[in-house]
Structure formats: structure tokens, C-alpha cells
N, C-alpha and C positions, 0 to 999 in steps of 0.2 A: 496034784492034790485036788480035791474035787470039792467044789464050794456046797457050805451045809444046806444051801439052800433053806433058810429058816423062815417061815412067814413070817413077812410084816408086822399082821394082827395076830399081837399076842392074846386078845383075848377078845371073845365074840359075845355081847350077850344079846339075847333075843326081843322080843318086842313085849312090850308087860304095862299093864295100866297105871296108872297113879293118880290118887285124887279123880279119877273121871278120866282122866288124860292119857291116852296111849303112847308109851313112849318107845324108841329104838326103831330097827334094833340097834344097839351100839357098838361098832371098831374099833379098840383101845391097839394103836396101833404100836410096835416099840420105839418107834423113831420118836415119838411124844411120851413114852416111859421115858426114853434115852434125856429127854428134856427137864421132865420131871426128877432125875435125879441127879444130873447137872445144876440143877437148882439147889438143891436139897445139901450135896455135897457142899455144894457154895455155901450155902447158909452157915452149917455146921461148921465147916473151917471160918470163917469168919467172926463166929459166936467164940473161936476157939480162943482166934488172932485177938480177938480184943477182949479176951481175958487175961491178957500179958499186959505185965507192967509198964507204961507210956505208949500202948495201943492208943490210935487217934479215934477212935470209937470206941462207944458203949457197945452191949450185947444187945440193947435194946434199939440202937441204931441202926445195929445190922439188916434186922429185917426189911427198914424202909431202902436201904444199899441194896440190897437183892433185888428187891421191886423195881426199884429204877436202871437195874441193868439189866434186868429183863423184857422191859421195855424198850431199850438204846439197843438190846440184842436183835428183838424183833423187827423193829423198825427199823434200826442203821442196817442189819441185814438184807431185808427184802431191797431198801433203797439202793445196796449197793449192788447189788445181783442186777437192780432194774439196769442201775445209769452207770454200771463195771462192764457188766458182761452183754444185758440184751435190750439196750436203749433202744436200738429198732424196733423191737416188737413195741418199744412203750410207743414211739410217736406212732405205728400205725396202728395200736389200740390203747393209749390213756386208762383206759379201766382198766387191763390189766395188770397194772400195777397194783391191784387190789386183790387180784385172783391167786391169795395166796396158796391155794389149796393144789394148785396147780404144779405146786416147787417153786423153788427158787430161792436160798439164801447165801449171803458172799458175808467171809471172815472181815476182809478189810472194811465191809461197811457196816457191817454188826461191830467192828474196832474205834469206828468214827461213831458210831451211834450211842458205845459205851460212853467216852471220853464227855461226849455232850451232855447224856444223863448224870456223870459223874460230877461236872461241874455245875450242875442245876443242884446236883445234890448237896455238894460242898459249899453254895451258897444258902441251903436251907438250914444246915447244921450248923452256920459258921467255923466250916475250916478249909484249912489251905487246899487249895486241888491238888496239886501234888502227893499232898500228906493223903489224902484219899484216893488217889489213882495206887502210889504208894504198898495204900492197906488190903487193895481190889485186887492189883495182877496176880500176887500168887494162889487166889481163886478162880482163876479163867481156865486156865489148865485141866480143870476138873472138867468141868463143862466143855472145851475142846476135845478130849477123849471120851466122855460118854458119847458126844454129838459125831467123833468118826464112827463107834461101834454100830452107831442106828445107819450112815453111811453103809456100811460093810454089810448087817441088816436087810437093809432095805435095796441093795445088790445097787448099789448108784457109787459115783464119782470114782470109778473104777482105776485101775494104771494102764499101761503101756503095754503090749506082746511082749513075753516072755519066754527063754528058754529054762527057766530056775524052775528048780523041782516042785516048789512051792507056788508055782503059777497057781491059779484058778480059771476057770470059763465061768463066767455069770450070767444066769438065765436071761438075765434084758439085754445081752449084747448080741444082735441081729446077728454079727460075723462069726460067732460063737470062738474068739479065737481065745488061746490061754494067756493070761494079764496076769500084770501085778496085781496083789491085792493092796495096791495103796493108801487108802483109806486105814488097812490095821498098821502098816509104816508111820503114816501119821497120828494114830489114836496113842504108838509107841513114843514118838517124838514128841508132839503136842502133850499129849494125856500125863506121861511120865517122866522123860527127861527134863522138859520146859519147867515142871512142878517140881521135880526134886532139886533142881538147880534156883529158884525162886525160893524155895520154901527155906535152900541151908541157905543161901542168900541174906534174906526177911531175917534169918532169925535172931540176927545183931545187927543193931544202929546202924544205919547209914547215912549220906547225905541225903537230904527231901533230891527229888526225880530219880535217883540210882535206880531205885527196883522196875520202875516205871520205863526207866530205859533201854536195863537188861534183858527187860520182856522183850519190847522192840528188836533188839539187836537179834536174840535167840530163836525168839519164832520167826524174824526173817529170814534167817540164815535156814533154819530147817526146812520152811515154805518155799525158798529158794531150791534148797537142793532135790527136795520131794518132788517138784515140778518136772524135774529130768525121769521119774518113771509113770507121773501120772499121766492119764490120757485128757491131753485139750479137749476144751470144749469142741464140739464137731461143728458149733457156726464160727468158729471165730478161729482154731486151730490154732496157728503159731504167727504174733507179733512183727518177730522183728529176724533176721537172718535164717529164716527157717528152723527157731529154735527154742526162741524165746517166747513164754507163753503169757498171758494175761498175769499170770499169778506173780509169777517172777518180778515182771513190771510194776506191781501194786506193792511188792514186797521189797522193792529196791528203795524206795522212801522211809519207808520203815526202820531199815536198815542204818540208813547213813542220819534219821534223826536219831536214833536210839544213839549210834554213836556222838553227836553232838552233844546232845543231851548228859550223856553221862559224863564224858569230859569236862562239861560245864560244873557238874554236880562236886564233882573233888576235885574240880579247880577255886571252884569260890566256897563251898561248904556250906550251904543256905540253910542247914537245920539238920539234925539226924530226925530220921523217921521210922518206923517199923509196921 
């Protein structure tokens, strides 16, 4: 199968004056459409979520929840990419941890960087974290499949050699050999399964952390398995037995507190939440 090959930059505009001021030209590139409507989707199911009856949010709260895990996304992202995957580079350039422009962002530290904004958040609205981790997972989903599609896109985080019909060869890969396309594996998993499984989930009372932990459980296990055709990073390859990759090992935590967590939750019953 042969990759679409689709430019990055979805749209070009040229250089044009304003006020006095020359401005462009400008790159609207998709991987930052692909962001903008990760956002957007979020918004609107969330506007949706808490127009149900015992939603722990207003509609008007929502939008300040957007903002703050947009922020936990960007930041707990870039951080975890830094000190996951390419702490070396940080101790022998420090600044580069600023050079976002350059790439660089990691699920599990965009995961930590949520939870933290979410609890800054739950203290400003006064309510429970949970009841607001809760109200947020089954919105993440959205935003994990737009954010593989700009992957697939923008021809990065590519899979494994392949002999399946559906391989691709993707222009930035020097060896030119045929791969998974794992990246739309994952936009399938993440994007859609992770979300239709959270959404019928959410949509009756449960114990406060349940949804919050089935997240965990569900994209570990998919992040686990996806790891066996995607391709390692090429500084760091494979962990542990020649097999086990960075991702896998960040996802096995995930894993076993999502299962804690939720055994806790309809063991003692600490609240239903939606």
C-alpha cells in the first residue's frame, strides 16, 4: 500500500502587511489543525458531559478544564519526552528543553502533566479530584486520535517492517523499508475503542476513580500491545530482554495502578460520579 504522502502544511499563506507591519509568511501546519481539534472536540463533549444530570461541572466550567489540560498536555508532554526518553540530550544542552519546535512530546508525561493541572483545577472549583479526573478521561481519547492522525501526517512514530499488505514506506525513513502504519493502529485504539469503552462506561453512576482507572487500565494495555509493532526509538531501542521497549515500561505502571485503583473504588464505594 503506498503512503498518501500528504503535506504537513495544510495551508500556506504569503507575506501581507498589517497596520504598517509585514507579516508571514505563514505555515498552518496539520499536526497543529490536528491539536486544534483535539481541543475543540474536548470542549464540546465536555459542554455535552455536563449538561447531564449530576455532571460534577457546569458548561461554563468547562472551558477553564480545557485550558488547564492544555497546558498539563504541553508541558507534562515536552517534560516527559525530555527526562522519558532524551535526558541526555537535556544534561548536554539544558536549553533544549525549550526547543520545542524541534519535536518532542511523550503520552505518559502529557498523563502526569494532566493529573497535576487537574488537581490545581479541582482545587479552584472546589471539587473532589477524582470527581474531575472522573469527568476529563472520557475526553482524552478524542485528542489521542486526532494527535495519532497528525502522527501518520506528518510520516513520524512510524511501526516495525512488515510483510502485511497494508505496510507503507514513509518518506523520512532513510531505509525506505515497508512498516506498519502504527500510528493509525493507535489513532484506531486510542481514538475510538479507548472512547467508546469510556463513554458507555461514564454514562451510568459509578464509584468516584472507576472511570479514571479504566482509562489506565485500557490505554495500558493497548500502549502495551501496540509497542510490539511500533518502531523504538532509534537512540534508545529496546529496554530490557531485547524486547521490551520504553513505552511498554512507562505503560506497566499505569497498568497495575489503574488496576489498584479500581478495585479500591467498588471495594469501598467512595461516591458515584459521572
Amino acid at each position: 500500500m503506498n503512503y498518501p504522502d500528504i503535506d504537513p502544511i495544510a495551508l500556506s499563506i504569503g507575506a501581507f502587511e498589517l497596520f504598517g507591519f509585514e507579516i508571514g509568511p505563514i505555515n498552518v501546519h496539520w499536526y497543529g489543525i490536528m491539536y486544534l481539534c483535539a481541543f475543540l472536540g474536548a470542549w464540546g463533549l465536555g459542554r455535552y458531559r455536563a449538561s447531564k444530570p449530576g455532571a460534577c461541572l457546569t458548561k461554563a466550567q468547562v472551558e477553564d478544564l480545557i485550558f488547564y489540560g492544555a497546558v498539563g498536555v504541553v508541558v507534562g508532554g515536552r517534560l516527559g519526552y525530555v527526562f522519558f526518553y532524551n535526558f541526555s540530550a537535556f544534561l548536554a544542552d539544558p536549553v533544549w528543553l525549550f526547543k520545542v519546535w524541534e519535536g518532542g512530546m511523550a503520552f505518559h508525561g502529557g498523563l502526569i502533566g494532566v493529573a497535576v493541572a487537574m488537581l490545581l483545577f479541582a482545587r479552584k472549583v472546589n471539587r473532589n479530584f477524582f470527581d474531575v479526573m472522573d469527568f476529563t478521561a472520557p475526553l482524552v481519547p478524542i485528542g489521542l486520535g486526532f494527535g495519532r492522525i497528525g502522527n501518520f501526517i506528518g510520516g513520524e512514530l512510524w511501526g516495525r517492517e512488515t510483510t502485511v499488505s497494508w505496510g507503507m514506506v514513509f518518506p523520512k525513513d532513510e531505509l525506505g523499508l515497508v512498516r506498519h502504519p502504527s500510528q493509525l493502529y493507535q489513532a484506531f485504539l486510542e481514538g475510538v475503542v479507548l472512547f467508546a469503552i469510556l463513554f458507555w462506561f461514564s454514562a451510568k453512576p459509578r464509584p468516584r476513580a472507576a472511570v479514571s482507572a479504566l482509562f489506565l487500565i485500557v490505554y495500558g494495555c493497548q500502549r502495551f500491545a501496540v509497542e510490539f509493532v511500533r518502531q523504538p526509538d532509534e537512540h534508545i531501542q529496546f529496554d530490557l530482554f531485547d524486547w521490551v521497549t520504553r513505552g511498554q515500561i512507562l505503560s506497566l505502571p499505569m497498568i497495575a495502578v489503574g488496576l489498584i485503583v479500581f478495585a479500591w473504588a467498588y471495594r469501598t464505594k467512595p461516591g458515584a460520579t459521572r
